[in-house]
MIPA-202328 format. One line per field, with one value per residue (C-alpha): x, y, z; residue number from 1. Coordinates in Angstrom, 2 decimals, m for minus. Example, Ala and Ser with C-alpha at 12.3 -4.5 7.8 and 13.67 -1.06 7.14 Angstrom:
// residues 2
px (12.30  13.67)
py (m4.50  m1.06)
pz (7.80  7.14)
n (1  2)
// end
This chain:
// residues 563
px (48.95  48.58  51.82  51.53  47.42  49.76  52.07  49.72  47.23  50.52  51.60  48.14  47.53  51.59  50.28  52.20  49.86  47.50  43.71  41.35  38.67  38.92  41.67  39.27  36.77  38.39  41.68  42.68  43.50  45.66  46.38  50.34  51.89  55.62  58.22  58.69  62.30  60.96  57.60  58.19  59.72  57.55  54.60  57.04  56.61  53.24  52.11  54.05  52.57  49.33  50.10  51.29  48.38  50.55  48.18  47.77  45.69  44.71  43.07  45.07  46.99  46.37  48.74  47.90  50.99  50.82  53.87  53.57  56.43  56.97  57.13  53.65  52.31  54.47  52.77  48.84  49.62  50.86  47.51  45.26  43.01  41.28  41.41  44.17  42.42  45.72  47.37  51.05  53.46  56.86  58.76  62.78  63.66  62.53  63.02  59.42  57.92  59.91  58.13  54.28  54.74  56.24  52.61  51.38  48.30  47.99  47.61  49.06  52.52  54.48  56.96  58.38  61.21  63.67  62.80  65.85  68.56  70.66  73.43  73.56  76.67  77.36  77.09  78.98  79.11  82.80  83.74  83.69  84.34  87.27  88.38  88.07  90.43  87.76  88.06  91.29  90.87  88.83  87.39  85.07  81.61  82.83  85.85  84.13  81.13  84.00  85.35  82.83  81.08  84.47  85.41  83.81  83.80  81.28  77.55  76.20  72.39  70.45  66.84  65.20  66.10  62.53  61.21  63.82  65.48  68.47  69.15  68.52  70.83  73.59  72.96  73.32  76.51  78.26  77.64  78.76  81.83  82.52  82.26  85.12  87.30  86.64  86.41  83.20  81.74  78.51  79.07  80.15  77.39  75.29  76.79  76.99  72.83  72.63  74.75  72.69  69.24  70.07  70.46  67.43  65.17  61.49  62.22  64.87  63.36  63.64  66.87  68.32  66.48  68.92  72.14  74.09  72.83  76.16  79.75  79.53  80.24  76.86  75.11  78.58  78.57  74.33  74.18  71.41  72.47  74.38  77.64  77.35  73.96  73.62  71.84  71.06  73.11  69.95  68.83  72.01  71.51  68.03  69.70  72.89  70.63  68.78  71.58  74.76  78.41  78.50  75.45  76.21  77.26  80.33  79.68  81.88  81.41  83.04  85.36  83.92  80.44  77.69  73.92  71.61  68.32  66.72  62.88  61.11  58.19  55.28  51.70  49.28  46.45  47.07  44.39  41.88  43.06  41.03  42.73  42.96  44.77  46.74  47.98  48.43  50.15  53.07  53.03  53.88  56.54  58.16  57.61  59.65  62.49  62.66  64.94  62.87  61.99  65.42  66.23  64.04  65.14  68.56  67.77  66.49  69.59  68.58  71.25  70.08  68.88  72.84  73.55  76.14  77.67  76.95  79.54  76.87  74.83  77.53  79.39  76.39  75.51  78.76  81.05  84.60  87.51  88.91  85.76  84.93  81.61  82.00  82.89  80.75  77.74  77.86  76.23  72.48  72.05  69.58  66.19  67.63  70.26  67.97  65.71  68.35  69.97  66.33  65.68  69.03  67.81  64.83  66.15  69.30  67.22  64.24  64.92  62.46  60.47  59.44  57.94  59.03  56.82  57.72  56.03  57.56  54.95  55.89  56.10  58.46  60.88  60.17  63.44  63.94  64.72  68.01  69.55  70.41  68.10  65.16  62.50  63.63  67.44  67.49  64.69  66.90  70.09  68.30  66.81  70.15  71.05  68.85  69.79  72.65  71.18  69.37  71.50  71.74  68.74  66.40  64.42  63.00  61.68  60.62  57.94  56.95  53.94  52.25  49.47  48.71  52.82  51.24  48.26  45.74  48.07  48.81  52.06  55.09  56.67  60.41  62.17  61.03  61.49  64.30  67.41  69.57  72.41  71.33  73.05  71.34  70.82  73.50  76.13  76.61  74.35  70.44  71.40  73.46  70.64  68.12  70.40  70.37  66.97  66.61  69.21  67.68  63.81  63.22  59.80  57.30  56.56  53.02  52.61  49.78  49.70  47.82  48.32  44.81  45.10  48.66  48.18  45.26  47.28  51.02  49.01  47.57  50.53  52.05  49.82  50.25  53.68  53.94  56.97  56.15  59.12  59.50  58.83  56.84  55.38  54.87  56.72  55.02  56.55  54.57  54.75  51.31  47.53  45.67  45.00  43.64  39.61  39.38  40.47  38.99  37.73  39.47  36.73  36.13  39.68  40.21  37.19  38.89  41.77  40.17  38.22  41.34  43.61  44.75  45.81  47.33  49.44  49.83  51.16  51.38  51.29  54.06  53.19  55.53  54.41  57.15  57.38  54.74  52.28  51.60  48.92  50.36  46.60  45.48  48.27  47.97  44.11  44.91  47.80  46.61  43.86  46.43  48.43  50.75  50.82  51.69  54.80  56.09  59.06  60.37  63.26  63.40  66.68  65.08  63.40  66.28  65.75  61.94  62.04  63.58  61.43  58.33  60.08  60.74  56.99  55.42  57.79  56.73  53.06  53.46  51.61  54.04  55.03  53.66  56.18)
py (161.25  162.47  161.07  157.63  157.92  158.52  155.78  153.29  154.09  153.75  150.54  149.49  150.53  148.34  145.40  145.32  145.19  142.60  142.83  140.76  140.96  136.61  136.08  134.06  136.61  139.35  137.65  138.91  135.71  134.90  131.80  131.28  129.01  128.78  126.55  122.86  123.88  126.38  126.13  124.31  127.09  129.26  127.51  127.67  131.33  131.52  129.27  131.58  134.14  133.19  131.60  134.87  136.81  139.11  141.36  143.69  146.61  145.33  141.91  138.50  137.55  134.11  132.72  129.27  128.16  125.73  124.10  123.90  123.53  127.08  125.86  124.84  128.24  130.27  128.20  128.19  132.04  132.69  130.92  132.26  129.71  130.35  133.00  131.81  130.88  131.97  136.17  135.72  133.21  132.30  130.80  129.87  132.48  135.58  133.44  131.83  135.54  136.57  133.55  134.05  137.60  136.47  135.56  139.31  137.33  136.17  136.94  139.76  139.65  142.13  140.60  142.18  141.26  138.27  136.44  134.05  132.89  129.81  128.88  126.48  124.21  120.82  117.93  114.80  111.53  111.48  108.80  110.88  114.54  112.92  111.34  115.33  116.28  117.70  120.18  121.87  121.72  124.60  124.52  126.68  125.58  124.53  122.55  120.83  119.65  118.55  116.77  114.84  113.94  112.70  110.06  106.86  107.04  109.92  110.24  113.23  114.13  116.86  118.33  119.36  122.34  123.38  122.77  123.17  126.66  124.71  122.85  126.04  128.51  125.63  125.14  128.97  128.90  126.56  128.25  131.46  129.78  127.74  130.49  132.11  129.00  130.20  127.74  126.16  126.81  125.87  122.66  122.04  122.79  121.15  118.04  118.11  118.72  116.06  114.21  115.36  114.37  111.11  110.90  113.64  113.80  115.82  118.08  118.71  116.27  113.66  114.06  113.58  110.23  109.10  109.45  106.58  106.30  104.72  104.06  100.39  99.07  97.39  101.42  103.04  100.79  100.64  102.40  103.96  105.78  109.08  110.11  113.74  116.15  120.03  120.98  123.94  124.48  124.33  120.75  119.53  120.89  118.91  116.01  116.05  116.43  113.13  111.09  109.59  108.41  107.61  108.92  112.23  115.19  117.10  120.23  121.83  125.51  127.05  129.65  131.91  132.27  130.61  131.64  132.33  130.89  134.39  133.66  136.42  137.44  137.81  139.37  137.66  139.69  142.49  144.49  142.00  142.07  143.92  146.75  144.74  141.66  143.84  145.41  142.31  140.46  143.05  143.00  139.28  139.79  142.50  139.42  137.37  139.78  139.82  138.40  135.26  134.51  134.76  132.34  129.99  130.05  129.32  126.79  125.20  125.92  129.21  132.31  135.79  137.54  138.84  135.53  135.69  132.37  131.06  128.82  126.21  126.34  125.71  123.03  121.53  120.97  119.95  122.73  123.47  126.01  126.12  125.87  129.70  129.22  132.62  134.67  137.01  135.09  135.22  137.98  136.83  135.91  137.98  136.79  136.47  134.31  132.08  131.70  131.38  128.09  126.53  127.18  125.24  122.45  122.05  121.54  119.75  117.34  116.71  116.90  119.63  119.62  123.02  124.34  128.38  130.34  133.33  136.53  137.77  141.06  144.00  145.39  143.35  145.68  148.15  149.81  149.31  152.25  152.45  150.12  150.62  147.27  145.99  143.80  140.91  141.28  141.72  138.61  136.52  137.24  136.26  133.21  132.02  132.76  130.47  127.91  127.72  126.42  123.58  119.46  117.79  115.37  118.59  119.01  122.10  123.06  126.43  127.82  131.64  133.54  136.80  136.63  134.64  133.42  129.64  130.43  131.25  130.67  132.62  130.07  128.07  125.26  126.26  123.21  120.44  119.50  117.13  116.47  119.35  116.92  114.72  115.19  117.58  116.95  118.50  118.27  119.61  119.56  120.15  122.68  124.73  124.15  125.91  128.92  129.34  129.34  131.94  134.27  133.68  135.19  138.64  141.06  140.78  143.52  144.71  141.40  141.29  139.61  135.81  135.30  133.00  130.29  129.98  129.20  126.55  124.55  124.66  123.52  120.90  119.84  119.67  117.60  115.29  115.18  114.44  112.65  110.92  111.51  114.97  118.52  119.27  122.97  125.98  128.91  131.99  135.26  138.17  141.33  142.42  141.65  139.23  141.08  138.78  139.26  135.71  134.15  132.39  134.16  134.78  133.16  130.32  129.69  129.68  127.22  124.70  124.81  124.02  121.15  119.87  119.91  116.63  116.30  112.99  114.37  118.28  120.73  124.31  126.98  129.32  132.72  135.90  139.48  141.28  144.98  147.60  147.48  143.59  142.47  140.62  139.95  138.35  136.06  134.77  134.51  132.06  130.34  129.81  127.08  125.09  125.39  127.33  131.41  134.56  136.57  139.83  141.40  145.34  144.94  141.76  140.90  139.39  136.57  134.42  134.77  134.71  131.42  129.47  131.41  130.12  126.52  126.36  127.62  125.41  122.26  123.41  122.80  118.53  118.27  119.15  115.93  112.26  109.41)
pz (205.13  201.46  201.03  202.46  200.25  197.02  197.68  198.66  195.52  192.83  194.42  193.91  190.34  189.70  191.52  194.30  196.97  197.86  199.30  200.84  197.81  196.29  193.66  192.28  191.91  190.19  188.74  185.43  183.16  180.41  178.35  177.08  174.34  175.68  173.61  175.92  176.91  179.01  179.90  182.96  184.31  183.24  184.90  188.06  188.16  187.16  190.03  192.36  190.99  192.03  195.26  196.25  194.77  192.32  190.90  188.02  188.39  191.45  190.17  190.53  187.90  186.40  183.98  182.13  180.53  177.93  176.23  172.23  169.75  168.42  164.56  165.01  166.84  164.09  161.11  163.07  163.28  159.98  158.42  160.26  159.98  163.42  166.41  168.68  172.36  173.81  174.72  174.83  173.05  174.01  171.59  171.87  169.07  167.39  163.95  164.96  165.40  161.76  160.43  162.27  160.47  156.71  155.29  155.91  156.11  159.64  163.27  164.02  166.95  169.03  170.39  173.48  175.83  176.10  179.34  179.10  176.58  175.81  173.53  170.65  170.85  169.72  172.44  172.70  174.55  177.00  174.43  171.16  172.87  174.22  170.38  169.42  172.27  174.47  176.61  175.25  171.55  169.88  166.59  164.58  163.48  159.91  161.47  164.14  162.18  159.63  162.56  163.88  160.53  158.96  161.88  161.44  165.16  165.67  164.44  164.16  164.57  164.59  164.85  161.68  160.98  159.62  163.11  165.70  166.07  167.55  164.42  161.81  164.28  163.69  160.04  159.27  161.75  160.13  156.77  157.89  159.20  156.51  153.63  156.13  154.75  150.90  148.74  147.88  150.76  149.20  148.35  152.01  153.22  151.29  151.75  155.77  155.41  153.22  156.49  159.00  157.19  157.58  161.19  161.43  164.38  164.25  167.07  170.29  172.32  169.82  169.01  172.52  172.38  169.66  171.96  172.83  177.44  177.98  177.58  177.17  173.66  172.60  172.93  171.18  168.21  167.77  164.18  165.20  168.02  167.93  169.84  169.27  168.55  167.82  171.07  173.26  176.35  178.06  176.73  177.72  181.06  181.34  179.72  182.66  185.38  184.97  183.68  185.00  183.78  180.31  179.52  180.20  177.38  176.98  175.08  172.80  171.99  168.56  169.09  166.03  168.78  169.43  168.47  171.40  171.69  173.01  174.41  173.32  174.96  171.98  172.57  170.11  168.44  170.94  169.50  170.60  174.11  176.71  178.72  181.97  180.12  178.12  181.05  183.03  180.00  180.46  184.33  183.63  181.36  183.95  186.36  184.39  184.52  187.90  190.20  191.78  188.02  186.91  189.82  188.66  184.93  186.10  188.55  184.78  182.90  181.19  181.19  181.28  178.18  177.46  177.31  180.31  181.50  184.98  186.17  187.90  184.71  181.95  184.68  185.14  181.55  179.93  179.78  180.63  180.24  178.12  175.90  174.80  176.31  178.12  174.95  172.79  171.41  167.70  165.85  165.25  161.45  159.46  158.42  154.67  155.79  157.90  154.99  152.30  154.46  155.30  151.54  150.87  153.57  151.78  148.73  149.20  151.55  149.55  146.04  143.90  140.62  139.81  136.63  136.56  134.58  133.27  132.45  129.00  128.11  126.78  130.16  131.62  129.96  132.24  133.71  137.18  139.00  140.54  138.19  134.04  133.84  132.87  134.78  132.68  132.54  136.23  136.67  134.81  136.34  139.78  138.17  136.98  140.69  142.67  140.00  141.65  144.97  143.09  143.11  139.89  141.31  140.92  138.10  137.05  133.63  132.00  130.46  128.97  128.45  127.51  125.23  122.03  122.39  120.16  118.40  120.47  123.46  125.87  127.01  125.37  126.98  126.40  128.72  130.32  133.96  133.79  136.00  136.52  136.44  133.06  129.91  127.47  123.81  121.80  124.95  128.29  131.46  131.34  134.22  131.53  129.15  131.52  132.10  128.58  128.04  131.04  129.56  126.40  127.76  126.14  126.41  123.88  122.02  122.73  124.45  127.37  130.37  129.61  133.50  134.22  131.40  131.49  135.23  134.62  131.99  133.66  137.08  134.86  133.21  136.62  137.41  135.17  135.26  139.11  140.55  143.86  146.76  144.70  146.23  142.76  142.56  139.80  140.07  138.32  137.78  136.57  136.79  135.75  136.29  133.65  130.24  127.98  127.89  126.41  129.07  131.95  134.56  138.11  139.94  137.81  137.22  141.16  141.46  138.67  141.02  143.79  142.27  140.77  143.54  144.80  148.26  147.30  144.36  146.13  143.71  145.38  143.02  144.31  142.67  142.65  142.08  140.20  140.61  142.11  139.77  140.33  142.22  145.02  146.38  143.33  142.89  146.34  146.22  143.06  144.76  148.18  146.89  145.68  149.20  148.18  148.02  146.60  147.34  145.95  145.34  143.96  143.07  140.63  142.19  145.30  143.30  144.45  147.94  147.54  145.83  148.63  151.07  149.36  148.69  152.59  153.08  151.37  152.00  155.40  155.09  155.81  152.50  149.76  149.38  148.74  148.95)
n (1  2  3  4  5  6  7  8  9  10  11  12  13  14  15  16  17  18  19  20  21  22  23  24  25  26  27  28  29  30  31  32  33  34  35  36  37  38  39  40  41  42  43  44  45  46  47  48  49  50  51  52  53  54  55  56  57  58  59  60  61  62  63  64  65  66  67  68  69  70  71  72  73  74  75  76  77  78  79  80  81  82  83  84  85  86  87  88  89  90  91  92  93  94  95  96  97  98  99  100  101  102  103  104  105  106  107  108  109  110  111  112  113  114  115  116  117  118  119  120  121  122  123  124  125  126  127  128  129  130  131  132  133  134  135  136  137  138  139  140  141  142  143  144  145  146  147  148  149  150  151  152  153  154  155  156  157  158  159  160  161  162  163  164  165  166  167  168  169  170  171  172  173  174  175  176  177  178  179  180  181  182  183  184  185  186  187  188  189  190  191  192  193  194  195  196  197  198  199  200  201  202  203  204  205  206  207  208  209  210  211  212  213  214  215  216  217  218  219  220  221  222  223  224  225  226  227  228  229  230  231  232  233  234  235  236  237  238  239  240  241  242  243  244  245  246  247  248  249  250  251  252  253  254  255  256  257  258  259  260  261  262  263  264  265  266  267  268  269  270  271  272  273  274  275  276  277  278  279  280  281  282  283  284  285  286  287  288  289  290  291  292  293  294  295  296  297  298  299  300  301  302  303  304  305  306  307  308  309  310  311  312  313  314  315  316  317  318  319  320  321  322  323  324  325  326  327  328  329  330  331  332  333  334  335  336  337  338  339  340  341  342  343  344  345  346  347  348  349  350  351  352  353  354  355  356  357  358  359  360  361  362  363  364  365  366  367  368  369  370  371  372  373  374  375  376  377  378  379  380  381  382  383  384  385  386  387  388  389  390  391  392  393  394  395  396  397  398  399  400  401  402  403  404  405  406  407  408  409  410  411  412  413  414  415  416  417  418  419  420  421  422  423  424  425  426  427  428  429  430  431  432  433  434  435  436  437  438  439  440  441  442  443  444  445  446  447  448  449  450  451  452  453  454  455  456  457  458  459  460  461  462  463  464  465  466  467  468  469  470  471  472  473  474  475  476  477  478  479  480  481  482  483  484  485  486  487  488  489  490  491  492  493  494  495  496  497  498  499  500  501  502  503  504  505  506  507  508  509  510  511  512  513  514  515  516  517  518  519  520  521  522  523  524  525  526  527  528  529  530  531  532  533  534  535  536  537  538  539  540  541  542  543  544  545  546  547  548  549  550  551  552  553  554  555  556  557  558  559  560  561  562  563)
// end
């Protein structure tokens, strides 16, 4: 009897067992964000769920699941700007959750298990697979992208890849694969983004809109309909099931692997959580994991979390051997590399204007430890660096400061913002001009940190200088607190800015804290007015990396630009 007590009291406490005490009474409920892929299956289970009074704790569990693009969840958590009226968010990849948590600022997120997965390949109408010897050909990323964007036959479209995982997964692929080809990879790259921005669609959903429903020759020669679209297996799954003939996709999957959309399940603000829906919030994602769940995300065209290939699902939405799609999914790229190729989309696609102040005090000669460098030698090297990753339609001048640099001021305009490609005075490129004049930066002697005027008057001059269609910003580097006593004030100078700001002429102020004794908290309280924000880096060789993050961050915003 003690036994059969035990039993019956553990498989209580797991929520195994139901009672007669109203569901409705005493259910335990939680509100979930899940990316639109997937929330209707989701919402399957949850439904089930309660129709068969699962409990937690022994209280119902009631799941509302609501679908929400995860770009918009990642950039509502990363701002903070409210309490989220929601528990647990399921997004289509962990890149979302990397981005909710890049701010340090917002909400915090734990994200948990993967409830599901899917593949990113590259669909095609029969039409166009079939021009690109579908099924039996194989090509890597680089070569098939190559393919279908170099036959006048085959448009190729794509989600933005600031707001679809899909579309950023498949950018960073075929830049992996395509510095494999040496070369200038680079360039490559940026000129199939520059392809796929032109036949750009918001989001996943969108994009399928733009493919061509049929075989018949008034949809295959309509310029503005696609033949072929990066795309999750999944989507093409969805889009197979409710079309017919021509107007269904043929996917091909690169043989160097394919990136896995990966579902992770993410508590939000799990401190804030009671017990009882903390604990229910993981008996649902155990739920998920189990078998009439799993049944139910395949039914829907999801694979398992290792990504493992079932037959019905990959026949069903456009695959066939000899297509690789049962090999090894390809190694997941690193949050550096994600943000270094949305940092090139950004800027390839939308072209920049960026005023980069520098910090030249004394102290910027600081050694940095574990290299035989200084702040500045190894800032400028890493400033010369990201140069690289700017077109010749860019424009990005250059200013210094410490304090009393002219006069009584604290700054020197050194170059202006002009065209990275235009011809400089005296010969060559304005782009070998500017990496000149950032070799050429050296430490003041005894020179102080002017950080608050020199902020006011390049924001100004900014501001004045604006360049409608333009991603215009300031980029400050300092590696120190303000030190001039003459200056204005922190408060009032982050009032002026918030007076002057103009939402129709937006100028973030992207500000980077160089080093550990810079004040990463003050440089974001200044910046964050102006809608951009303040970063900070150790070792001054991450500036390059930083940059774009901020770029992309910003450019993310909806507001960075006016056209």
């Amino acid at each position: 009897m003690l036994a059969v007590a035990a039993g019956t009291a553990v498989a209580a406490q797991g929520g195994l067992l139901s009672f007669s005490k109203s569901c409705e009474d005493s259910a335990v409920r939680l509100s979930m964000m899940a990316s639109p892929d997937i929330a209707p299956s989701i919402r399957a289970v949850a439904d089930k769920a309660r129709k068969d009074e699962v409990r937690s704790d022994g209280r119902c569990l009631y799941v509302t699941v609501v679908a929400r693009d995860s770009y918009k969840v990642a950039d509502a958590l990363s701002s903070n700007a409210r309490t989220p009226d929601f528990q647990v968010w399921l997004p289509d990849s962990d890149l979302w959750v990397d981005r909710a948590k890049g701010s340090g600022d917002g909400v915090p997120v734990a994200p948990g298990d993967s409830v599901a997965s899917s593949p990113v390949t590259l669909a095609m109408v029969p039409s166009a697979a079939k021009s690109l010897g579908w099924p039996k050909k194989k090509y890597s990323w680089a070569e098939l992208t190559a393919a279908a964007t170099e036959s006048d036959k085959v448009r190729l479209g794509a989600a933005d890849p600031a707001r679809s995982a899909t579309g950023l997964l498949a950018l960073a692929s075929i830049g992996a694969s395509s510095e494999k080809q040496g070369g200038d990879s680079d360039t490559r790259v940026a000129a199939t983004a520059k392809l796929l921005a032109q036949r750009m669609s918001d989001g996943d959903t969108q994009v399928l809109e733009t493919l061509a429903q049929s075989d018949s020759g008034t949809e295959q020669g309509n310029p503005v309909r696609n033949q072929a679209v990066l795309l999750s297996e999944q989507a093409a799954f969805a889009h197979n099931a409710e079309s017919t003939g021509g107007g269904k996709l043929d996917l091909f999957y690169p043989e160097d692997g394919t990136p896995l959309l990966n579902y992770p399940y993410t508590l939000v603000d799990e401190n804030r959580m009671s017990t009882s829906e903390g604990r229910a919030a993981l008996r649902f994602m155990t739920l998920l994991n189990e078998p009439g769940a799993q049944d139910i995300l395949e039914k829907n065209g999801f694979r398992d979390i290792d990504g493992a290939a079932g037959e019905s699902v990959v026949a069903s939405a456009g695959g066939r051997k000899p297509q690789p799609y049962a090999t090894a999914a390809a190694a997941a790229p690193t949050a550096e590399a994600l943000q270094q190729t949305l940092g090139m989309w950004t800027i390839t696609v939308q072209s920049a204007r960026l005023t980069t102040v520098v910090d030249t005090s004394g102290s910027m000669a600081t050694i940095v430890p574990g290299r035989n460098q200084s702040r500045m030698d190894v800032t400028k090297a890493s400033l010369i660096q990201a140069l690289n990753q700017f077109t010749p339609n860019d424009e990005i001048g250059l200013w210094e400061f410490a304090t009393a640099l002219d006069g009584d001021k604290d700054y020197r305009r050194l170059v202006p913002a002009t065209r990275l490609g235009a011809p400089a005075k005296g010969g060559g490129t304005h782009r070998e001009k500017l990496a000149a004049a950032f070799a050429a930066l050296k430490p003041v002697p005894g020179g102080a940190t002017g950080l608050y005027d020199t902020v006011l008057a390049a924001y100004k001059d900014a501001q004045a200088t604006y360049v409608k269609g333009k991603f215009n910003a300031v980029v400050i580097l300092t590696d120190g607190s303000n030190q001039d006593d003459l200056s204005i004030s922190r408060s009032a100078l982050i009032a002026e800015l918030k007076r002057i700001a103009d939402p129709e002429r937006p100028v973030p102020l992207l500000a980077i804290a160089v080093g550990p004794e810079a004040d990463r908290e003050e440089v974001n309280e200044i910046a964050k007015v102006t809608g951009g924000g303040g970063y900070q880096v150790i070792d001054p060789a991450e500036i390059q990396t930083v940059i774009l993050q901020a770029i992309m961050t910003a450019g993310q915003s909806g507001h960075a630009t006016q056209e």
